[in-house]
C-alpha positions as CSV (number, residue, x, y, z in Angstrom):
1,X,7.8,4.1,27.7
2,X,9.5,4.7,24.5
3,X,6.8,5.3,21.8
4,X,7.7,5.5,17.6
5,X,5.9,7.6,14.6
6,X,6.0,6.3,11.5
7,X,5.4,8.8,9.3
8,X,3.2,8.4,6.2
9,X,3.4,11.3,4.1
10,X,5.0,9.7,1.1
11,X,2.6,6.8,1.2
12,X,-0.7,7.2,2.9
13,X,-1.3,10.6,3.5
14,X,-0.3,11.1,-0.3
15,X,-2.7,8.4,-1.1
16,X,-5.3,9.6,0.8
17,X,-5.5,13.1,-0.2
18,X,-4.1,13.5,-3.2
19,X,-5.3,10.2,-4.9
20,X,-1.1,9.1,-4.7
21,X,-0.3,11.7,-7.3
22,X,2.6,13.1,-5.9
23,X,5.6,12.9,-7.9
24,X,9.1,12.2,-7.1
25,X,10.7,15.5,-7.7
26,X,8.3,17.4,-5.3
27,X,9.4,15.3,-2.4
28,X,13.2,14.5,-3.4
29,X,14.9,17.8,-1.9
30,X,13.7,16.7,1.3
31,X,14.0,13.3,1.9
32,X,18.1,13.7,2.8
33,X,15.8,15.8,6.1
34,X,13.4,13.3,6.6
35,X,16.4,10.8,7.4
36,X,17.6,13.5,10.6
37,X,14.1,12.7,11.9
38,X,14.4,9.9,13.8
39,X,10.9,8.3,12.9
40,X,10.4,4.7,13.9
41,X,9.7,3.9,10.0
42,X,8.6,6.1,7.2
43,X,6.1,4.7,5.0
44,X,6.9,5.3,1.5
45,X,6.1,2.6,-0.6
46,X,3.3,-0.1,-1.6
47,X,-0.2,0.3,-1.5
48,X,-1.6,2.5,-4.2
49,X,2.1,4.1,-5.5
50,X,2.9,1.0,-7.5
51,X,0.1,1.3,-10.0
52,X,-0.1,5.5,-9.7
53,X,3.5,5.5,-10.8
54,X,2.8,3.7,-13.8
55,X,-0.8,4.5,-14.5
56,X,-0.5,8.9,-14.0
57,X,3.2,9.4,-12.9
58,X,5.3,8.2,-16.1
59,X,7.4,7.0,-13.0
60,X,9.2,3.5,-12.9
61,X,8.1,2.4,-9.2
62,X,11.2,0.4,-8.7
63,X,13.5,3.0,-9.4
64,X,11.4,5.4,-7.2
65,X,12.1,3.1,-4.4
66,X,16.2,3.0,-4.7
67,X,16.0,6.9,-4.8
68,X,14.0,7.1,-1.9
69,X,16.3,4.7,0.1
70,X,19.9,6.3,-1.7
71,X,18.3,9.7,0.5
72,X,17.9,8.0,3.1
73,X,20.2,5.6,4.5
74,X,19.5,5.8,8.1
75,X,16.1,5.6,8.0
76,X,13.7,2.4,8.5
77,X,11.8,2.1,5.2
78,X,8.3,0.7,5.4
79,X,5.8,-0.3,2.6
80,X,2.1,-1.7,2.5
81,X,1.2,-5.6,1.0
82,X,-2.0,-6.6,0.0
83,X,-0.6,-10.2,0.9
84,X,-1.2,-12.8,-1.9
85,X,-2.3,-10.2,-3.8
86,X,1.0,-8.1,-3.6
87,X,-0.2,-4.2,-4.5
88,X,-2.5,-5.4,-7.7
89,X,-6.3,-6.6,-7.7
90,X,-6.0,-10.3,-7.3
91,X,-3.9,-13.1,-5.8
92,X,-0.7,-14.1,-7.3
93,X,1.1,-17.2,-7.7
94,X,3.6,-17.8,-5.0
95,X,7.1,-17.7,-7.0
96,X,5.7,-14.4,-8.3
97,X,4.8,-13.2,-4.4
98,X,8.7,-14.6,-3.0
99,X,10.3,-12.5,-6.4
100,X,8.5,-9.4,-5.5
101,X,9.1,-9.6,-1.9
102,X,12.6,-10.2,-2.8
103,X,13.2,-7.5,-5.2
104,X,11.3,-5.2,-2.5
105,X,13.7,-5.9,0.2
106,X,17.0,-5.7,-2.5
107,X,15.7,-2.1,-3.8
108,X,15.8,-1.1,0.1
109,X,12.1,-1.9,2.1
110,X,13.0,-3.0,5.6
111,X,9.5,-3.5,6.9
112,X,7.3,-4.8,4.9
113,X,3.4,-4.3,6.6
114,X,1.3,-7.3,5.5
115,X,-2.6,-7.7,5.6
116,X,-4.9,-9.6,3.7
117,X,-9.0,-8.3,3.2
118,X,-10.3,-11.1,4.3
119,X,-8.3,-11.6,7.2
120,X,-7.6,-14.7,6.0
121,X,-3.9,-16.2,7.7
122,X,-3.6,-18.3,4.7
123,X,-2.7,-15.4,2.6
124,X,-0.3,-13.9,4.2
125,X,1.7,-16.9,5.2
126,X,4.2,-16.9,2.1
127,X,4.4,-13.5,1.8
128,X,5.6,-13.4,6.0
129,X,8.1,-16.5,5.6
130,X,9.8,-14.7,2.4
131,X,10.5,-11.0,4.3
132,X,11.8,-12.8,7.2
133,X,13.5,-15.4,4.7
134,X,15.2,-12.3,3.2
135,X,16.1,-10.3,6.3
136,X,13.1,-7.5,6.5
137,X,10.1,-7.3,9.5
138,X,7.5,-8.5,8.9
139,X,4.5,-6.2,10.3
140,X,0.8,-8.1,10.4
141,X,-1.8,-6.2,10.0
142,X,-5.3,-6.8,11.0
143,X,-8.0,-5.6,8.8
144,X,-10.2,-3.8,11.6
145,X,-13.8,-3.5,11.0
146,X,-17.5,-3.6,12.8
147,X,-19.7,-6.3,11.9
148,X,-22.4,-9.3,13.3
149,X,-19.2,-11.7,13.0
150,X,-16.1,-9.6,14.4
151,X,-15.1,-9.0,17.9
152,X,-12.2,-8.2,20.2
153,X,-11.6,-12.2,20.6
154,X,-11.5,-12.7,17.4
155,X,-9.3,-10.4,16.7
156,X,-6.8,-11.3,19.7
157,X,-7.0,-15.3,18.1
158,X,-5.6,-13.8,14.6
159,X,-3.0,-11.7,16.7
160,X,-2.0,-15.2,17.9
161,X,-1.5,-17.0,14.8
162,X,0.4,-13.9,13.4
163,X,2.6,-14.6,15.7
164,X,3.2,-18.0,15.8
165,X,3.6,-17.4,11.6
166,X,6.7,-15.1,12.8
167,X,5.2,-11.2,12.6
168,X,7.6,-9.3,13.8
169,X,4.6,-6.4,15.0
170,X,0.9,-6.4,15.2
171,X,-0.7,-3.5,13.3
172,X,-4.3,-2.5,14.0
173,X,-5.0,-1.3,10.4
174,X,-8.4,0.9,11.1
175,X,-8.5,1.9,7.6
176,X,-12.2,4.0,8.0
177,X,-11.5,5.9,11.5
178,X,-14.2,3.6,12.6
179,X,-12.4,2.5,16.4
180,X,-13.6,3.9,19.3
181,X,-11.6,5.7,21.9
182,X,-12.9,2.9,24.1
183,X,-12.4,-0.3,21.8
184,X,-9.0,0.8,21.5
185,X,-8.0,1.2,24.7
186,X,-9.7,-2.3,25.6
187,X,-8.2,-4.0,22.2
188,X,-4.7,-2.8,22.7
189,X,-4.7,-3.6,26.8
190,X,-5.3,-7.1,25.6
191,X,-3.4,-7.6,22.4
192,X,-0.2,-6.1,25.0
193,X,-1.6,-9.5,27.2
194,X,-1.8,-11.8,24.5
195,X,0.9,-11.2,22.2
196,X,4.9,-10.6,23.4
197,X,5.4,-8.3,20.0
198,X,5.0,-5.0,19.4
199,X,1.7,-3.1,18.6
200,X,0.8,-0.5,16.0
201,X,-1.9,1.5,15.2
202,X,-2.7,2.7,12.4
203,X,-6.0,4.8,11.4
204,X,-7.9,7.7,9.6
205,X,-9.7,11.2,10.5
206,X,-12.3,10.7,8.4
207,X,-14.7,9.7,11.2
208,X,-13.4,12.8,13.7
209,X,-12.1,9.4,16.0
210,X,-8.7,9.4,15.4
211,X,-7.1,11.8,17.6
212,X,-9.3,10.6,20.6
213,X,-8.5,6.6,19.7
214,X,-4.7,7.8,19.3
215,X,-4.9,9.0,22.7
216,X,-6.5,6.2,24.8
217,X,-3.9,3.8,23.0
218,X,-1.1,5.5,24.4
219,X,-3.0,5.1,27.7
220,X,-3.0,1.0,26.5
221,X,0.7,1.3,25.8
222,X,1.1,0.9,22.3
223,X,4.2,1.0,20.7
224,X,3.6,2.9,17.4
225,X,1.5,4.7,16.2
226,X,1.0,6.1,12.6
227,X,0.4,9.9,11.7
228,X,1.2,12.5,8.5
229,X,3.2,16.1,9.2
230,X,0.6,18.5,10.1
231,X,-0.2,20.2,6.2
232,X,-1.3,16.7,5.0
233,X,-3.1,15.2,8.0
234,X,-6.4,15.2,9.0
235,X,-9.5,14.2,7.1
236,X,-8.9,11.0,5.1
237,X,-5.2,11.1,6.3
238,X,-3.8,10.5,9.4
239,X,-3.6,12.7,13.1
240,X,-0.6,14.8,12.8
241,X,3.0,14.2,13.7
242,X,3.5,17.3,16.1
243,X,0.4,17.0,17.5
244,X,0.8,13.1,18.8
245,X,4.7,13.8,19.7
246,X,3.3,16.3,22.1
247,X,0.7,14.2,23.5
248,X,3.0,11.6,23.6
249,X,5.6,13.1,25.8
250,X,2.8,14.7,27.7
251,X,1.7,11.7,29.1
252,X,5.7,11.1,30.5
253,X,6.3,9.1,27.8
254,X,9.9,9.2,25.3
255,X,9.4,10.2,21.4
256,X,12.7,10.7,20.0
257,X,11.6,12.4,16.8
258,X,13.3,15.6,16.2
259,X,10.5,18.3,16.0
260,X,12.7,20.9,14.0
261,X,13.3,18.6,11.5
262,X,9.5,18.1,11.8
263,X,8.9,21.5,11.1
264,X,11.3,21.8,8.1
265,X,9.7,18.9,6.1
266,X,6.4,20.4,7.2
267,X,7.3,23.6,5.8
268,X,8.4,21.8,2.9
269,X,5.1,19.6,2.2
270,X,2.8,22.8,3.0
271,X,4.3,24.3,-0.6
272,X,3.5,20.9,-2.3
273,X,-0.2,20.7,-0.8
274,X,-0.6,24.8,-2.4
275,X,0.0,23.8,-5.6
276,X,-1.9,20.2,-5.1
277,X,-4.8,22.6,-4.2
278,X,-4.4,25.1,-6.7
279,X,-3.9,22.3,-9.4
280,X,-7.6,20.9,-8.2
281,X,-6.2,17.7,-7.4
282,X,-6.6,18.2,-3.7
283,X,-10.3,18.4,-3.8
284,X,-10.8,19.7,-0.2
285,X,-14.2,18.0,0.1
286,X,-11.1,15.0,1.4
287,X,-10.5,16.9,4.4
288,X,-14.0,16.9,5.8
289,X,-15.1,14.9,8.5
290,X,-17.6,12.4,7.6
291,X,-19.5,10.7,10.8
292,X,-21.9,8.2,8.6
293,X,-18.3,6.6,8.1
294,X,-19.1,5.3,11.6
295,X,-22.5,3.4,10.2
296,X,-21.4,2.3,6.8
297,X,-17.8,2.3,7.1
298,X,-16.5,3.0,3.9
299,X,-13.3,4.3,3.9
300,X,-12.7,7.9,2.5
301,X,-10.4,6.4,-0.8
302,X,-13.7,4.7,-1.0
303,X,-15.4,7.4,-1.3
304,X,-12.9,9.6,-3.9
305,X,-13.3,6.5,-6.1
306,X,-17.1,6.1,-6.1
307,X,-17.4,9.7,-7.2
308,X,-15.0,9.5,-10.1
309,X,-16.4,6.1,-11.5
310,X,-20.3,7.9,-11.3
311,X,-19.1,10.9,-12.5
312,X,-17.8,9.7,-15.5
313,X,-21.0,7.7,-16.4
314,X,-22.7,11.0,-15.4
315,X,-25.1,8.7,-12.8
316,X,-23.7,10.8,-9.9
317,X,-27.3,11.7,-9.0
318,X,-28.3,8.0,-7.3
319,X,-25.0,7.9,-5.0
320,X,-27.0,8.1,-2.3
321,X,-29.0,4.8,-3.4
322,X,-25.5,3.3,-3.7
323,X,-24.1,3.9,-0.2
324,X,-27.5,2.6,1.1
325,X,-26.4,-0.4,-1.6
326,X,-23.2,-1.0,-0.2
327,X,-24.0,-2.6,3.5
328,X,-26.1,-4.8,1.7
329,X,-23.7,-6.1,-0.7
330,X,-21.5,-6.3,2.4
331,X,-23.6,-8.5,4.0
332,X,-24.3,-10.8,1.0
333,X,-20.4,-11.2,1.0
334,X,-20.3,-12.1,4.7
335,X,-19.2,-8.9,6.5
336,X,-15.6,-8.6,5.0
337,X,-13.6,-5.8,6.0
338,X,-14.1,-2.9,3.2
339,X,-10.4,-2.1,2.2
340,X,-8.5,-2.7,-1.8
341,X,-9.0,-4.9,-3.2
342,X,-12.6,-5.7,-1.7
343,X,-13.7,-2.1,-1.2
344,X,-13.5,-2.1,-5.0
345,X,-15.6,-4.8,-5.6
346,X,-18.3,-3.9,-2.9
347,X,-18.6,-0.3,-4.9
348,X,-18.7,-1.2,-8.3
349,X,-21.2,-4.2,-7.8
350,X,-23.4,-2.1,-5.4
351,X,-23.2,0.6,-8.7
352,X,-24.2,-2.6,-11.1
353,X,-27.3,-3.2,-8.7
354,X,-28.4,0.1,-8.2
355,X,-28.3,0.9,-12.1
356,X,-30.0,-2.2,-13.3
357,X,-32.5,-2.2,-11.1
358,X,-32.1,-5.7,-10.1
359,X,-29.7,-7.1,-7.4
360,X,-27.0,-9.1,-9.2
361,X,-29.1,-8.7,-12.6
362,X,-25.2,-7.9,-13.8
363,X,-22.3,-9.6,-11.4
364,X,-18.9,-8.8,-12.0
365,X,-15.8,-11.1,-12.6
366,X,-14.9,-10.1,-9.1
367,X,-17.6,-10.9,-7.3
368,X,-18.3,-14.2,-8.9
369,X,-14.3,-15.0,-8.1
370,X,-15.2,-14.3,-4.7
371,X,-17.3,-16.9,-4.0
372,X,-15.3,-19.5,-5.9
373,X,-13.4,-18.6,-3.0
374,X,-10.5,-16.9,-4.9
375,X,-10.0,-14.2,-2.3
376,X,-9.7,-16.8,0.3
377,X,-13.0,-17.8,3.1
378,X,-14.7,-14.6,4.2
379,X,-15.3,-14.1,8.1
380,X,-19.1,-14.5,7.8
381,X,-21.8,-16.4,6.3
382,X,-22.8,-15.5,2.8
383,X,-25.8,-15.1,0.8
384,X,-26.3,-18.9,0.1
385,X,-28.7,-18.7,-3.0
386,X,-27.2,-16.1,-4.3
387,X,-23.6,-18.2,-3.9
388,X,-25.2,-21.3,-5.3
389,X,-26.6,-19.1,-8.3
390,X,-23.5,-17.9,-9.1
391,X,-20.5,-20.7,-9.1
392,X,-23.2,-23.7,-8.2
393,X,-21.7,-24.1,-4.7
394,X,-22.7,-23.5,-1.1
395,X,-19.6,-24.2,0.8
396,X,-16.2,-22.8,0.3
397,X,-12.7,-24.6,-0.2
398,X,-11.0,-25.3,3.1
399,X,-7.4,-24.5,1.0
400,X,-5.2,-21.7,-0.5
401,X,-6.3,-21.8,-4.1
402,X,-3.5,-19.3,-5.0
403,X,-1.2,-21.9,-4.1
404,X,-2.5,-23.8,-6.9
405,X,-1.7,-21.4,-9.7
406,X,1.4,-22.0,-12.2
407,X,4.1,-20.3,-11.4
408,X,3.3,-16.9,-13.4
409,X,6.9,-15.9,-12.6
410,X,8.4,-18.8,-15.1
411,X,5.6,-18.0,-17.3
412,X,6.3,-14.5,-18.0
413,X,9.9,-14.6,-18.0
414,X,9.6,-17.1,-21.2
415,X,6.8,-14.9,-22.4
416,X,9.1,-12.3,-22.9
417,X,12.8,-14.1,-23.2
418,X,13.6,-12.2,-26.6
419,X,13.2,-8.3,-24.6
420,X,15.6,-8.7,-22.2
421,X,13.6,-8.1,-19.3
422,X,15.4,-7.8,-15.6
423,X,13.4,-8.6,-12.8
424,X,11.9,-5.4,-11.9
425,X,10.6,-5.3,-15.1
426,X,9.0,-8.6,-14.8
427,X,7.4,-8.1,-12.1
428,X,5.2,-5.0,-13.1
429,X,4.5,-6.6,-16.1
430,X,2.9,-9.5,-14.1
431,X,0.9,-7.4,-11.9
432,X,-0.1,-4.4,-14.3
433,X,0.7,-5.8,-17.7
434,X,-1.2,-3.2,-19.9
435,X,0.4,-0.1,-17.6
436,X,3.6,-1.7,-18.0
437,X,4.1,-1.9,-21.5
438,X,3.1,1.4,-21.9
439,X,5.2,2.8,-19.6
440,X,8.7,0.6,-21.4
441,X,7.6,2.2,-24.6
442,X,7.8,5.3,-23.4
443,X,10.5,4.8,-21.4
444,X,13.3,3.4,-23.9
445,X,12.1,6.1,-26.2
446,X,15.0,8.1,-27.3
447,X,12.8,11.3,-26.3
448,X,12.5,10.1,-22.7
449,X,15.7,10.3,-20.6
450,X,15.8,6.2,-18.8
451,X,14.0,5.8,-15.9
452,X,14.2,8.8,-13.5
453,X,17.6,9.2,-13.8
454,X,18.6,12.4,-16.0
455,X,22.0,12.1,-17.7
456,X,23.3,15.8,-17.6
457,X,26.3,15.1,-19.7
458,X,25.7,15.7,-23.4
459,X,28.6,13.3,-24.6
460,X,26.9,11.1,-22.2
461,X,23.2,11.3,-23.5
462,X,24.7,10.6,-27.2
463,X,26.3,7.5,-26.0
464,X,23.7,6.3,-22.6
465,X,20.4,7.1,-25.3
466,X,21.8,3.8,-27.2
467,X,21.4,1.3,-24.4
468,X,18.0,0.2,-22.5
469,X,18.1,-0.2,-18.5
470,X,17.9,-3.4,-17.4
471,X,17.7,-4.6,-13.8
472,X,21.2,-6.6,-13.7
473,X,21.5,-9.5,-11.5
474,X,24.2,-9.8,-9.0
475,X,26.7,-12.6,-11.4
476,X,26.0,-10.1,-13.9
477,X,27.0,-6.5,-12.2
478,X,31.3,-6.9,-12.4
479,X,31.0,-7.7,-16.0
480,X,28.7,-5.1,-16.8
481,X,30.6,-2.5,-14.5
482,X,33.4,-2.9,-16.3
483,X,31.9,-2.7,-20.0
484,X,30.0,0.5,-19.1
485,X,33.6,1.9,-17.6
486,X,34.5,2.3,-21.0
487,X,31.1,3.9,-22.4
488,X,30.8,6.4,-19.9
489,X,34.4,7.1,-19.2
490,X,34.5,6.3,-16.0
491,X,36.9,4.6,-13.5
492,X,35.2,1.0,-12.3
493,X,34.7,2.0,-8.9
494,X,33.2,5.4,-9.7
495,X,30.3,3.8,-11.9
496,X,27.0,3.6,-10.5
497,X,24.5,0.7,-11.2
498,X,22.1,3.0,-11.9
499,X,24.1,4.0,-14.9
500,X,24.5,0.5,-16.4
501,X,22.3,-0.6,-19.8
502,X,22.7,-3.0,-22.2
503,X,22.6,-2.5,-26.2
504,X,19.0,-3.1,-27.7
C-alpha cells in the first residue's frame, strides 16, 4: 500500500512553534527543493499565516502564496479553512466565502482542507461546492475531540455526509494529540469501511500520542498522514517526516518521498529554528510534552496564547484557576471541539470568569454570538439558564444563519470603489479590515518596495515607485500587459504580471 506525507513545515509546524512568524525569505531558497520531494501535499497556507502576514510579517498573504507556488510547480499545494469562517474569527457571507475560495485556487492552492469547530456540515457546504466548483480537492476534516456527546459513530455519520457533500478525503484533524493508539486504529478500520475516499490523519506531540497513534493507523491503512521535517517536529508540531517514512516502509508499505531531499530542506530549516531560538521566539517550553492535554485537551497554540494574553495583564499567577475554568466553560457551551475560532473564545471567557469572580459576571461578544447560534448548533446540550439569560432563548435555529448575511463582498467593493481595489485586496480587507489598511499604507509607500517583489533596477524603481499593485482581472491583463511594456521596457511576452500597477 502506497502511503503519502504531507508536509507541514510552512504551515503547521511554523504555526505551532513559532507562533507562524516565519517569514518568506527564510524559507524561499528552498522551496525550488521542496518541489524534488515528492510529498503527497505540502501544507503551506491558511490557518494562522493569513492574519500573521499582515498582523507581524509586513507580508501581503496573497502574494506569499503565488511565490510559494512560482517555486513549486510540481508540487500539490495544500492550505487549512475555518469553513464559513474562512481563516478570520467569525462566519462570512457566502459571496465573500466563493471569492476567497476562488482567488485561493487562482493564486495556486490545489487542496483546500476544510473543517468547521462545531462540526457543523452546514458550514462547510458552500465552501466544499466552490473548491470543487473551481477545480481544487476538497479535503473534510473532522474536528476530533473527547467528550459525554462524541463517539466513533458519530464520527463515521459525519464522514458520511462529507461525502455525499463531495469531499474528495476525510481528514481526522486531532488538533491536541488527544487520540489513542487504540481509537485510531479502531476509527480508521471503520472510516476505510464506511467511506470509499481517502483518509488522513492529522495530529500533535503535545500529548507524547502521536508517534504511537501514527503507527497503529498505518496498521488501519490510512492513506496520509501529516508530519514536519525532523528540526521542527515534535512537541506542539507534528511526528517527523524521516521518522514516519521509515516506519512506513517498515511495515512493507510504498512512501515515495525522496529522503535526501528530506535531509537537505532539514538541513535547511535546522538554521532557521537557531536563529528562531536564539531570537526568543521559539520559546522551547513548546517542545515539551504535556500529558494533562489528555484530560483537558487544550491544544498547545492554546496554550502559547493563554500565556501571552495573562502575561500582558500581569494575572499570570491564577492560570492554573483558568485551565480548571476552561472544561467548565466547555461544558456550558455543550462540549465543542477546542480549536480557532472556539479555542479562543473558551480561553478568554474562562479568563473573564476567573478574574471577576463570578461565572459570566462579564460575557464576551463571542460567547453571547454563540448561543444566538452564530457559529452554527453545537454537538451537546448547553447550559440552558445560562442560554436563556443571555440572548432569551433556549433552543437553537435549525438553519445556516451565515447564509442570511448581505453579501459583504458587494458591500465592500462599493465601500471602497474610489481606491481601486483588486480582489485580493478586498478580501483581506473583509476579513482583517484594521490589519489591512495598515498594511496598504505601508505598502504603497514610496519607502516600501510593492508587495514582496523587489525591483532591482534603478531606472525601474524611479518609474515602478509611481504606480500601486493592483490584483488585475483576467479581461483586464492584455491591456495592462501591453501599457506596462512600455513602462518597464520590456517586450510583451517577457512581462510578468507580478510587475503590472496602475497610476494612483
Amino acid at each position: 500500500m502506497k502511503i503519502g506525507i504531507t508536509e507541514t513545515i510552512l504551515r503547521d509546524a511554523n504555526q505551532s512553534l513559532v507562533a507562524t512568524r516565519m517569514p518568506l525569505d527564510s524559507f524561499e531558497p528552498i522551496l525550488n527543493r521542496m518541489d524534488k520531494a515528492g510529498y503527497y501535499s505540502i501544507e503551506c497556507w491558511g490557518g494562522a499565516v493569513f492574519d500573521s502576514c499582515l498582523r507581524y510579517l509586513n507580508e501581503d498573504p496573497w502574494e506569499r502564496l503565488k511565490i510559494i507556488r512560482k517555486h513549486m510547480p510540481n508540487s500539490k499545494l495544500q492550505m487549512l479553512l475555518r469553513g464559513q469562517s474562512l481563516l478570520g474569527y467569525r462566519h462570512y457571507s457566502d459571496d465573500v466565502v466563493r471569492k476567497f475560495i476562488f482567488n485561493s485556487v487562482e493564486k495556486g492552492i490545489d487542496i483546500i482542507r476544510i473543517f468547521d469547530a462545531l462540526n457543523d456540515i452546514k458550514n462547510i457546504e458552500v465552501a466544499v461546492e466552490e473548491t470543487l466548483r473551481c477545480g481544487a480537492e476538497p479535503s473534510c476534516a473532522i474536528s476530533y475531540t473527547v467528550s459525554p456527546v462524541h463517539d466513533i459513530d458519530g464520527y463515521l455519520s459525519l464522514a458520511k455526509s462529507m461525502e455525499s457533500i463531495g469531499a474528495s478525503s476525510i481528514c481526522i484533524k486531532d488538533m491536541s494529540g488527544i487520540l489513542t493508539p487504540d481509537i485510531a486504529f479502531e476509527l480508521i478500520s471503520r472510516l476505510k469501511s464506511t467511506v470509499k475516499l481517502p483518509i488522513v490523519l492529522h495530529s500533535h506531540c503535545t500529548t507524547g500520542m502521536a508517534y504511537m497513534s501514527y503507527l497503529k493507523a498505518i496498521e488501519a491503512g490510512v492513506d496520509v498522514i501529516d508530519t514536519a521535517v525532523s528540526s521542527f517536529s515534535g512537541g506542539t508540531s507534528q511526528p517527523a517526516t524521516e521518522v514516519m517514512i521509515k516506519v512506513i516502509q517498515d511495515h512493507h508499505n510504498e512512501c515515495h518521498v525522496n529522503t535526501q531531499v528530506v535531509k537537505e530542506i532539514n538541513e535547511h530549516f535546522s538554521k532557521v529554528k537557531k536563529d528562531f531560538i536564539d531570537s526568543g521566539i521559539l520559546d522551547t517550553r513548546v517542545l515539551e510534552c504535556i500529558p494533562t492535554t489528555l484530560i483537558d485537551q487544550i491544544p498547545g497554540g492554546m496554550y502559547s496564547n493563554l500565556i501571552s494574553q495573562m502575561k500582558n495583564e500581569d494575572i499570570l499567577d491564577r492560570f492554573d484557576e483558568v485551565l480548571e475554568e476552561i472544561p467548565q466553560v466547555r461544558k456550558d457551551l455543550g462540549f465543542p471541539p477546542l480549536v480557532t475560532p472556539i479555542s479562543q473564545m473558551v480561553g478568554t471567557q474562562s479568563i473573564m470568569n476567573v478574574l471577576t469572580g463570578k461565572r459570566y459576571q462579564t460575557v464576551i461578544k463571542e460567547t453571547h454570538n454563540y448561543f444566538l447560534g452564530e457559529y452554527g448548533r453545537p454537538p451537546g446540550k448547553v447550559n440552558e439558564e445560562l442560554m436563556i439569560r443571555l440572548v432569551g432563548q433556549k433552543e437553537f435555529a435549525n438553519k445556516r444563519l451565515s447564509k442570511e448575511m448581505e453579501p459583504q463582498y458587494k458591500l465592500t467593493k462599493e465601500k471602497y470603489a474610489d481606491k481601486n481595489y483588486g480582489r485580493s485586496d478586498l478580501l483581506s480587507l473583509i476579513l482583517f479590515p484594521e490589519l489591512t489598511r495598515e498594511f496598504i499604507k505601508k505598502r504603497d509607500s514610496d519607502n516600501l518596495y510593492l508587495g514582496i517583489y523587489k525591483v532591482k533596477k534603478v531606472e525601474q524603481v524611479e518609474s515602478v515607485k509611481k504606480y500601486k499593485k493592483i490584483d488585475v482581472e483576467d479581461k483586464l491583463k492584455a491591456v495592462l500587459i501591453a501599457i506596462m511594456s512600455n513602462y518597464l521596457d520590456k517586450p510583451v511576452s517577457n512581462i510578468d504580471l507580478d510587475e503590472i500597477y496602475v497610476m494612483r
